[in-house]
Biopython code that builds the backbone (N, CA, C, O; Angstrom):
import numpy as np
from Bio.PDB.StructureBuilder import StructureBuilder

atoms = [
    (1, "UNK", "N", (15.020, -4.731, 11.384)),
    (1, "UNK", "CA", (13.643, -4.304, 11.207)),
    (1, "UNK", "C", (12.793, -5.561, 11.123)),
    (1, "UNK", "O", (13.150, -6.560, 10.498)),
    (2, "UNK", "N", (11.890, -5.477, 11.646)),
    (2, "UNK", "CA", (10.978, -7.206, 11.905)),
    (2, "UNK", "C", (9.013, -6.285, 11.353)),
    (2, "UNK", "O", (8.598, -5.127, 11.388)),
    (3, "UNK", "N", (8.731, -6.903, 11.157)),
    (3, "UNK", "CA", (7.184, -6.587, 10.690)),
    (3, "UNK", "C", (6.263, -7.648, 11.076)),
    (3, "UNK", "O", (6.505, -8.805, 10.733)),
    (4, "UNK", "N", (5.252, -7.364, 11.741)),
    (4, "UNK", "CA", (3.699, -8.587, 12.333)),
    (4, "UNK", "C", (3.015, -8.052, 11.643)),
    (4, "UNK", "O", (2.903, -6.826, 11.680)),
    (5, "UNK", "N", (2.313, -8.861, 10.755)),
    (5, "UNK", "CA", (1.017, -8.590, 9.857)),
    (5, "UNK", "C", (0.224, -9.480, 9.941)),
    (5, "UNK", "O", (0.175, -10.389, 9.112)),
    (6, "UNK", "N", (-0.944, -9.344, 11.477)),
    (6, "UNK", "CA", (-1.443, -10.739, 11.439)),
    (6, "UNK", "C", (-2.197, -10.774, 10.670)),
    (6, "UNK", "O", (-2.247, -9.838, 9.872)),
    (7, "UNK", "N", (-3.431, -12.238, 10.530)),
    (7, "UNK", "CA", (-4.032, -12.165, 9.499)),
    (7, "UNK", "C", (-5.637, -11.610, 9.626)),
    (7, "UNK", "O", (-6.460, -11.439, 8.727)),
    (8, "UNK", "N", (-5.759, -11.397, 11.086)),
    (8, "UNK", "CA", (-7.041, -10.603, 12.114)),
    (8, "UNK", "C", (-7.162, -9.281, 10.763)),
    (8, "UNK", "O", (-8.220, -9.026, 10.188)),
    (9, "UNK", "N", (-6.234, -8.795, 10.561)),
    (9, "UNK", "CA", (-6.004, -7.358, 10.099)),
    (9, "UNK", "C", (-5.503, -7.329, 8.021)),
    (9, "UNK", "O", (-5.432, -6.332, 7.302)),
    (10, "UNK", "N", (-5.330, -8.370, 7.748)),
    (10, "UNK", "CA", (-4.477, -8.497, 6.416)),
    (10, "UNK", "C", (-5.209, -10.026, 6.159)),
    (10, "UNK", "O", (-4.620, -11.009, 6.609)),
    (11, "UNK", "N", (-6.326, -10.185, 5.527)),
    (11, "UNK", "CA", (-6.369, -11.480, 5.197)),
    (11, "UNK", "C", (-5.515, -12.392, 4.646)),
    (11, "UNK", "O", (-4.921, -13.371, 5.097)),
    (12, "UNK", "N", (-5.583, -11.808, 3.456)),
    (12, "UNK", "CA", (-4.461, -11.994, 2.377)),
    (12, "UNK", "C", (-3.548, -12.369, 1.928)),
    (12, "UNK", "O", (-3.000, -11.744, 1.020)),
    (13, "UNK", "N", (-3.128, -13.373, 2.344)),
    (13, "UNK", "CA", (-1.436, -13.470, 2.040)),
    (13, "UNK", "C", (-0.347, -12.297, 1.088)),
    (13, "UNK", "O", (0.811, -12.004, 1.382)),
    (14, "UNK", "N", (-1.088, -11.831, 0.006)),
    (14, "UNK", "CA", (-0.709, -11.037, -0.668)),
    (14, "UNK", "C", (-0.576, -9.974, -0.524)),
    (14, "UNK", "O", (0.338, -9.382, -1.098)),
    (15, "UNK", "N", (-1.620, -9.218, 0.466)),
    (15, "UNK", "CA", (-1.698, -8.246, 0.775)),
    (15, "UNK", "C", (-0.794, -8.327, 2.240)),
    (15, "UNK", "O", (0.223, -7.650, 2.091)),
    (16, "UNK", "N", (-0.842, -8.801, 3.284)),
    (16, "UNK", "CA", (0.735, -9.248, 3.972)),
    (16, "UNK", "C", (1.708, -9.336, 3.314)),
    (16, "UNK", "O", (2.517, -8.512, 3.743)),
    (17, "UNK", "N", (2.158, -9.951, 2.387)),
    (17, "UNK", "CA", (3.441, -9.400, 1.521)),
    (17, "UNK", "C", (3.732, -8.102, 0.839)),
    (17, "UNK", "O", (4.859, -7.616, 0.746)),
    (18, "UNK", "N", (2.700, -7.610, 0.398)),
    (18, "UNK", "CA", (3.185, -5.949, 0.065)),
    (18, "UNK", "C", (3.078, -5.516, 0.980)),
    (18, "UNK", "O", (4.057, -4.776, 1.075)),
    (19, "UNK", "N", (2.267, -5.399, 2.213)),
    (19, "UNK", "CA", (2.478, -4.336, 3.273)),
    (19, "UNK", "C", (3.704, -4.571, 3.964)),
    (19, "UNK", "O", (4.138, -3.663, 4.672)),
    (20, "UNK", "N", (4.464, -5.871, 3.852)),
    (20, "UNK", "CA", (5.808, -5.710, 4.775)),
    (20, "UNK", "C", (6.859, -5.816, 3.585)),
    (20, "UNK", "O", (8.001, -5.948, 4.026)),
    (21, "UNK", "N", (6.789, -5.796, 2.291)),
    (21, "UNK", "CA", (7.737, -5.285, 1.594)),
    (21, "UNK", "C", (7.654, -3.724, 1.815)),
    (21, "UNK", "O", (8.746, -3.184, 1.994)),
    (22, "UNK", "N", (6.510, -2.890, 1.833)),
    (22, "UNK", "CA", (6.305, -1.280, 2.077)),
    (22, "UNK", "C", (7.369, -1.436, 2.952)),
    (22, "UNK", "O", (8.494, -1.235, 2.495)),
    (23, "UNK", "N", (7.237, -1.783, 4.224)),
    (23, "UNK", "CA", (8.180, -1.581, 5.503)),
    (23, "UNK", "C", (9.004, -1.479, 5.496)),
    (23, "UNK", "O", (9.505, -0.408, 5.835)),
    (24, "UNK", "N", (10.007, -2.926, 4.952)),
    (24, "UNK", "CA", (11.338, -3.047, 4.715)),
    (24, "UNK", "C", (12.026, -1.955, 4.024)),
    (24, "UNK", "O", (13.140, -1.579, 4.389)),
    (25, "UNK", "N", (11.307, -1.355, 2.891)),
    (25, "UNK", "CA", (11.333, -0.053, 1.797)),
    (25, "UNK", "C", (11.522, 0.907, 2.191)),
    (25, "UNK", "O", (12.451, 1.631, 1.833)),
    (26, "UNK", "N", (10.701, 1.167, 3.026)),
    (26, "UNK", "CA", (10.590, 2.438, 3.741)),
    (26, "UNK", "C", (11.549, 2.602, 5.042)),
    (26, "UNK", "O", (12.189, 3.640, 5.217)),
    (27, "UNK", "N", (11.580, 1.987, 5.548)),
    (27, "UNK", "CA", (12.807, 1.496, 6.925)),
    (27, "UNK", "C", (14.092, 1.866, 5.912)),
    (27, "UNK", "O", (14.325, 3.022, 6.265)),
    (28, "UNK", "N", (14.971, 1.580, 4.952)),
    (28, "UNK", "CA", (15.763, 2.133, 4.336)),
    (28, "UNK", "C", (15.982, 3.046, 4.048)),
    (28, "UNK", "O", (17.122, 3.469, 4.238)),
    (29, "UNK", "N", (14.908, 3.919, 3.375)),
    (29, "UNK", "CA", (14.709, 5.195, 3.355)),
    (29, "UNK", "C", (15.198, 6.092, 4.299)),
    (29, "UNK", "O", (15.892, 7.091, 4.108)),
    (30, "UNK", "N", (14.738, 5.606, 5.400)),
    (30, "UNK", "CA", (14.155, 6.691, 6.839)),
    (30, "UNK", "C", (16.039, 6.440, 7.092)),
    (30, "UNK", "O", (16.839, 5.786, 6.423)),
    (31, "UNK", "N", (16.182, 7.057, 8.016)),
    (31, "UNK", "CA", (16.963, 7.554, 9.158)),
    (31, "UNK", "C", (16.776, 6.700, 10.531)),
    (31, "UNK", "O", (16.387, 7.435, 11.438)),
    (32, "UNK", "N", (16.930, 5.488, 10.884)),
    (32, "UNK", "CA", (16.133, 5.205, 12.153)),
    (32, "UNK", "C", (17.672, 4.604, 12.597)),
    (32, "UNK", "O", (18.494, 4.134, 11.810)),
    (33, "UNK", "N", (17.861, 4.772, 14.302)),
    (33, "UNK", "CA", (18.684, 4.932, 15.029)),
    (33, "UNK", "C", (18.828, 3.235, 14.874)),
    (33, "UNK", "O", (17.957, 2.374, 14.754)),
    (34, "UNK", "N", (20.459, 3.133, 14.937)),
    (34, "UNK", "CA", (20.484, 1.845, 15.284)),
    (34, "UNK", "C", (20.019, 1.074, 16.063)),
    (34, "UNK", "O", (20.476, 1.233, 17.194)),
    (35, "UNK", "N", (18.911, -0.132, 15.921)),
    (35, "UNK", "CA", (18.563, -0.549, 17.137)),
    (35, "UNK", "C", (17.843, -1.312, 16.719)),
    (35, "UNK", "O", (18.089, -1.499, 15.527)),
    (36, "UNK", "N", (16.603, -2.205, 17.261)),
    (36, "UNK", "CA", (16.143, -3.385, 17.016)),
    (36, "UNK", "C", (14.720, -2.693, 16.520)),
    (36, "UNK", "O", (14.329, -2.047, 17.492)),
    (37, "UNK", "N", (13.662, -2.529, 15.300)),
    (37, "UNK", "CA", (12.796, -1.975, 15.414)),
    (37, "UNK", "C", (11.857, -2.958, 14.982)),
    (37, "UNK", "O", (12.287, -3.929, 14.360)),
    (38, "UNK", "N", (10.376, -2.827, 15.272)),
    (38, "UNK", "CA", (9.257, -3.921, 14.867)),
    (38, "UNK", "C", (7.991, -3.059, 15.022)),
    (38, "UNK", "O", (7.502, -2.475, 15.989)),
    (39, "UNK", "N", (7.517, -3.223, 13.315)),
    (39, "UNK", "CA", (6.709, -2.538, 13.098)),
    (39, "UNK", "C", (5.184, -3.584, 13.147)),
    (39, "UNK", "O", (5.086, -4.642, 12.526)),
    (40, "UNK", "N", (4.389, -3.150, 13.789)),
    (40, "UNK", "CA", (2.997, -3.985, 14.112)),
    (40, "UNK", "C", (1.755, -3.481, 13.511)),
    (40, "UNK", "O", (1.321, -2.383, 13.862)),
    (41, "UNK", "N", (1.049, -4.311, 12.491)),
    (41, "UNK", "CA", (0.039, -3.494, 12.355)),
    (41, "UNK", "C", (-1.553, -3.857, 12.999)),
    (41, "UNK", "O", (-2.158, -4.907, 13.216)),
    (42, "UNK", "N", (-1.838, -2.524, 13.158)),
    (42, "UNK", "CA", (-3.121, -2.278, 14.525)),
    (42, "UNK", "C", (-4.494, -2.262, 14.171)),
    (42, "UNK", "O", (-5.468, -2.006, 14.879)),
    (43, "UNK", "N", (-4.410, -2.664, 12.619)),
    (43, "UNK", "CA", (-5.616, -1.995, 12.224)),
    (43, "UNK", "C", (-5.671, -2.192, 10.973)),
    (43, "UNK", "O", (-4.573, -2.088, 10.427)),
    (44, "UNK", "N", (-6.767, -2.506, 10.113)),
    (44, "UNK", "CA", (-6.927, -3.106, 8.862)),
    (44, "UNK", "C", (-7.167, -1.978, 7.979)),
    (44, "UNK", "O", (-7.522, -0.833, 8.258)),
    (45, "UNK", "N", (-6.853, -2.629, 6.629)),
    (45, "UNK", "CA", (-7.301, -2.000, 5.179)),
    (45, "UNK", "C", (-8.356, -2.459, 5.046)),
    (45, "UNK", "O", (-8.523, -3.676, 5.132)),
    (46, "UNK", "N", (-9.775, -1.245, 4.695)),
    (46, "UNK", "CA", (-10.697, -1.218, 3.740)),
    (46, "UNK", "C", (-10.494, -2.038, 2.758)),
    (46, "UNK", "O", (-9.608, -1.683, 1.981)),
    (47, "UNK", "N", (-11.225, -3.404, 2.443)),
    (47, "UNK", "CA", (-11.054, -4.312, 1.244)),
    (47, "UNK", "C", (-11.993, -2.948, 0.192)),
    (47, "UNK", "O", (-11.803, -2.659, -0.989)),
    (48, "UNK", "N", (-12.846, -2.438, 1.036)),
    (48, "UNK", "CA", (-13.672, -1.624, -0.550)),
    (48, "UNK", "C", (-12.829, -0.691, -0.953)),
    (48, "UNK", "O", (-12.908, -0.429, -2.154)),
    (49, "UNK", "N", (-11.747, 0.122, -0.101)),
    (49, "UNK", "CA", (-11.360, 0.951, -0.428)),
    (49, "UNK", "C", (-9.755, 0.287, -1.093)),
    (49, "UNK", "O", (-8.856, 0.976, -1.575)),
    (50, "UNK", "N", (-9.757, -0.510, -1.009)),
    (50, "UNK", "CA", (-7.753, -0.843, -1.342)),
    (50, "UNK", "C", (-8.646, -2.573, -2.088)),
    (50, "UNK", "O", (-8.939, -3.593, -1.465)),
    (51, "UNK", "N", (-8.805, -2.311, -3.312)),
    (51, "UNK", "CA", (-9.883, -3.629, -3.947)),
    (51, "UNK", "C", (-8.475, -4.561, -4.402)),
    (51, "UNK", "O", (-8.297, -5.666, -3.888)),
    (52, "UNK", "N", (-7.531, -4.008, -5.389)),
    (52, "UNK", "CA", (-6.587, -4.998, -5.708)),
    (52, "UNK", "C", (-5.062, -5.135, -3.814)),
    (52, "UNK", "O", (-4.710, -4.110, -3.230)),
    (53, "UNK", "N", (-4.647, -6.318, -3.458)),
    (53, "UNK", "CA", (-4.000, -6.080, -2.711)),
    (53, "UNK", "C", (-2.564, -5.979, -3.526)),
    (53, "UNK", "O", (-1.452, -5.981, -2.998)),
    (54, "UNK", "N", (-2.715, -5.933, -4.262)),
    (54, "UNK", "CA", (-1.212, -5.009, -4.808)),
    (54, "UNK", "C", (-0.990, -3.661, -5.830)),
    (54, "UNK", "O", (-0.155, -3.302, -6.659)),
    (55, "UNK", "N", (-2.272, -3.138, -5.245)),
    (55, "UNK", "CA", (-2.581, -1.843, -5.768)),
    (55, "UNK", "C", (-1.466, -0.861, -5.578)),
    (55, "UNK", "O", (-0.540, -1.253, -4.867)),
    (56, "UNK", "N", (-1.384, 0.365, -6.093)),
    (56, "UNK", "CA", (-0.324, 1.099, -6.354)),
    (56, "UNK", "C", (-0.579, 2.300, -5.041)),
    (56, "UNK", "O", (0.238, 2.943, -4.383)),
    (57, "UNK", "N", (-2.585, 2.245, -5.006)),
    (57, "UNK", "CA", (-3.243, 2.744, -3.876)),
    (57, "UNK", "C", (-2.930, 2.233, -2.397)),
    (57, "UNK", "O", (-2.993, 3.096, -1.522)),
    (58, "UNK", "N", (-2.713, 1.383, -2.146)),
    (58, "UNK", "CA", (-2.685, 0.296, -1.115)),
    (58, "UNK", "C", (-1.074, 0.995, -0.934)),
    (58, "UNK", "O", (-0.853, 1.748, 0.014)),
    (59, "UNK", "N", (-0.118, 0.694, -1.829)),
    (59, "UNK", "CA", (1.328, 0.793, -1.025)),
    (59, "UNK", "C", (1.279, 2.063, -0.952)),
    (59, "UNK", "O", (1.953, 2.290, 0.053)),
    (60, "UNK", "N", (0.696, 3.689, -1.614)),
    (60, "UNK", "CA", (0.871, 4.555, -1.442)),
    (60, "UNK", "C", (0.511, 4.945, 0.243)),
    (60, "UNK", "O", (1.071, 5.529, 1.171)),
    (61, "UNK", "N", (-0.654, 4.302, 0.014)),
    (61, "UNK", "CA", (-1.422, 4.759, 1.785)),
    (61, "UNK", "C", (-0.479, 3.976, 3.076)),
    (61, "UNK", "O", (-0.435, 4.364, 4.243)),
    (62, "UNK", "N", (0.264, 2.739, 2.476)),
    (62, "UNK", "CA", (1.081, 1.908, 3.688)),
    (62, "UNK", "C", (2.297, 3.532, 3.867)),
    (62, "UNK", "O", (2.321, 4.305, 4.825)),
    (63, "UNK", "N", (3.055, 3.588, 2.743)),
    (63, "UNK", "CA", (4.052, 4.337, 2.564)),
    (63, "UNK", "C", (4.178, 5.720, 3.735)),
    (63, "UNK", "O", (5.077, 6.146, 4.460)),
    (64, "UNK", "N", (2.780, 6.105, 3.455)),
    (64, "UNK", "CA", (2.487, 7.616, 4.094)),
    (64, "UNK", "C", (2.517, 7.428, 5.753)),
    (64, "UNK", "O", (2.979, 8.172, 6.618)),
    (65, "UNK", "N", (1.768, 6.002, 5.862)),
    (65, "UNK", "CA", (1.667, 5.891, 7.529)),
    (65, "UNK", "C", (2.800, 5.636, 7.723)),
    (65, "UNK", "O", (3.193, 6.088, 8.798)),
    (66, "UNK", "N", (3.722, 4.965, 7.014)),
    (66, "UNK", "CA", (4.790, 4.352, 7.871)),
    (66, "UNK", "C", (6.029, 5.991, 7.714)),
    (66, "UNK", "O", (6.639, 6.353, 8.720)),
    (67, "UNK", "N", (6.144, 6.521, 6.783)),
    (67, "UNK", "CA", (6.982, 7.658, 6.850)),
    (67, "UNK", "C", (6.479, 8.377, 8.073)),
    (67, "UNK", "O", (7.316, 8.654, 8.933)),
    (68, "UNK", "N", (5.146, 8.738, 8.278)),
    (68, "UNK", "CA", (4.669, 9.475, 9.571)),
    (68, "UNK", "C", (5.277, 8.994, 11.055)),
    (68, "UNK", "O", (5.596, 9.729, 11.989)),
    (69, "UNK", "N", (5.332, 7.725, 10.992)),
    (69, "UNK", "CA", (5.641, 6.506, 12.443)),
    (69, "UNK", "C", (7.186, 6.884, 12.287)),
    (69, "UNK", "O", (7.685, 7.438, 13.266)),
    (70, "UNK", "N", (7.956, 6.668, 11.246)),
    (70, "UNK", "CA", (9.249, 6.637, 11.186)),
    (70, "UNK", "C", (9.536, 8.427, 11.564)),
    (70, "UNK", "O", (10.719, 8.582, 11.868)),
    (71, "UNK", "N", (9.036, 9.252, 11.590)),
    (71, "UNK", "CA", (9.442, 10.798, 11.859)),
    (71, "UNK", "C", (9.187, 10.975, 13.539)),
    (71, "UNK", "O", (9.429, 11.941, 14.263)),
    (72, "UNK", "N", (8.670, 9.807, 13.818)),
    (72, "UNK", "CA", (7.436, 10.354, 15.068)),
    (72, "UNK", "C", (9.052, 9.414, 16.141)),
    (72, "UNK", "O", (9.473, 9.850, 17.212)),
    (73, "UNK", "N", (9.423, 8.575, 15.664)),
    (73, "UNK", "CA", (10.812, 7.859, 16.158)),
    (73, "UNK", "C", (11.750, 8.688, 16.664)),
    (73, "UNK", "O", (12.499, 9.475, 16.086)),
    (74, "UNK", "N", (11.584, 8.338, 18.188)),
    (74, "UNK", "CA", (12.783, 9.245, 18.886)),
    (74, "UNK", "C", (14.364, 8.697, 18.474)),
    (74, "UNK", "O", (14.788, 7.562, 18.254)),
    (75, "UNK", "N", (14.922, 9.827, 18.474)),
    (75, "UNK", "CA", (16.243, 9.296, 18.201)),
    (75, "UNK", "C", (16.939, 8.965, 19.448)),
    (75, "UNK", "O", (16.719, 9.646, 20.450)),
    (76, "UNK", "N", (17.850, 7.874, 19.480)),
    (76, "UNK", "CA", (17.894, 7.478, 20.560)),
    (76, "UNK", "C", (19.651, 8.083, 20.820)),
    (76, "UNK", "O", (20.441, 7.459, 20.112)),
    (77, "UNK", "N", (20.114, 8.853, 21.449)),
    (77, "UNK", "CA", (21.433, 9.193, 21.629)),
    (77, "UNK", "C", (22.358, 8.307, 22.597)),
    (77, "UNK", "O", (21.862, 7.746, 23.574)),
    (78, "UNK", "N", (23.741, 8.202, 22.283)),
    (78, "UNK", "CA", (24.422, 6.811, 23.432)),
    (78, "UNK", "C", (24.593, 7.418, 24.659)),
    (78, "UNK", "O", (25.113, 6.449, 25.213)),
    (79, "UNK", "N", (24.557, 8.385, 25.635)),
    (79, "UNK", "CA", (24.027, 8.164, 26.651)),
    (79, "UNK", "C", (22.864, 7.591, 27.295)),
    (79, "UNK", "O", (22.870, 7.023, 28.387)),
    (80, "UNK", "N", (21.694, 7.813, 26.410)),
    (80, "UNK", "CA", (20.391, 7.383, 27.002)),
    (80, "UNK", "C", (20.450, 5.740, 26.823)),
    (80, "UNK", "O", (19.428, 5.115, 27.107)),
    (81, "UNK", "N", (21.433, 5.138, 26.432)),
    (81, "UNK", "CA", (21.235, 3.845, 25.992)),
    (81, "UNK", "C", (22.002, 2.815, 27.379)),
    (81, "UNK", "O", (23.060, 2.965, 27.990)),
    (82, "UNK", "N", (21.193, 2.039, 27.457)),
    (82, "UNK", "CA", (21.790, 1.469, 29.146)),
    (82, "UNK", "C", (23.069, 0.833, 28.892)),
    (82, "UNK", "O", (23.392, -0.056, 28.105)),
    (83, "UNK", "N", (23.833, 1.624, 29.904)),
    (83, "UNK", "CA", (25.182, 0.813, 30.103)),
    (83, "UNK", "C", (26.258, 1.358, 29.318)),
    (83, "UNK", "O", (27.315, 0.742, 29.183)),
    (84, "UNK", "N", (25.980, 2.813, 28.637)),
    (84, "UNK", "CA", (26.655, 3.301, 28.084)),
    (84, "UNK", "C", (27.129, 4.396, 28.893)),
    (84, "UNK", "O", (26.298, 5.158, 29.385)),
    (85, "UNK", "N", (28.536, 4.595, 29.121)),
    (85, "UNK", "CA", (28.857, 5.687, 29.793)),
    (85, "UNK", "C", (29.580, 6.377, 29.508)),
    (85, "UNK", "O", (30.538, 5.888, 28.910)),
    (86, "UNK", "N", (29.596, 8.159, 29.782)),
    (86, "UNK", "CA", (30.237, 8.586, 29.027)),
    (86, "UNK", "C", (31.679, 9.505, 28.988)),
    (86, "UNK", "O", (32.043, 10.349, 28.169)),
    (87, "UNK", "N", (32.472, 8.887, 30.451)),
    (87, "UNK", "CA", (33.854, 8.715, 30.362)),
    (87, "UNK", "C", (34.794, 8.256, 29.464)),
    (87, "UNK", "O", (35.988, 8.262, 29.763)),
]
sb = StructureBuilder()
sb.init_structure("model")
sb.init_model(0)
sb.init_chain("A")
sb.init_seg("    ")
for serial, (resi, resn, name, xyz) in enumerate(atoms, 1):
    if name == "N":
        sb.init_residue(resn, " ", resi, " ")
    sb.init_atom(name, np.array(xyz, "f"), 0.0, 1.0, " ", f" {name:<3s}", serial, name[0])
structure = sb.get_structure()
């Protein structure tokens, strides 16, 4: 599991460290098919709305998007996987 939190989107240093501890957290949780995954984020936190970056608010709202992304994850079965055959 790999995480990009540039800083366009996460000023913070701090707030880049809890949002890719969320990840790592949540990536355990989930169910996700063996395989190489990298989660990118596209789009910033409201500083008015998420004021401390290690708010309890802040990881709840990372938590929810990333469980949503992690359900939305096709599962990948070993035929569909190249070079796998199934003789």
């Amino acid at each position: 599991m790999g995480a990009l939190i540039p800083k366009r989107w996460a000023k913070r240093a701090v707030t880049r460290n809890t949002i890719r501890r969320q990840i790592y957290a949540v990536s355990e949780d989930c169910c996700l098919p063996a395989a190489a995954h990298v989660v990118r984020l596209r789009a910033g936190f409201d500083r008015k709305l998420f004021i401390s970056a290690t708010s309890e608010v802040l990881k709840a709202a990372v938590r929810v998007e990333l469980r949503q992304l992690f359900e939305r994850a096709p599962a990948l079965r070993p035929s569909s996987i190249s070079g796998a055959s199934t003789t």
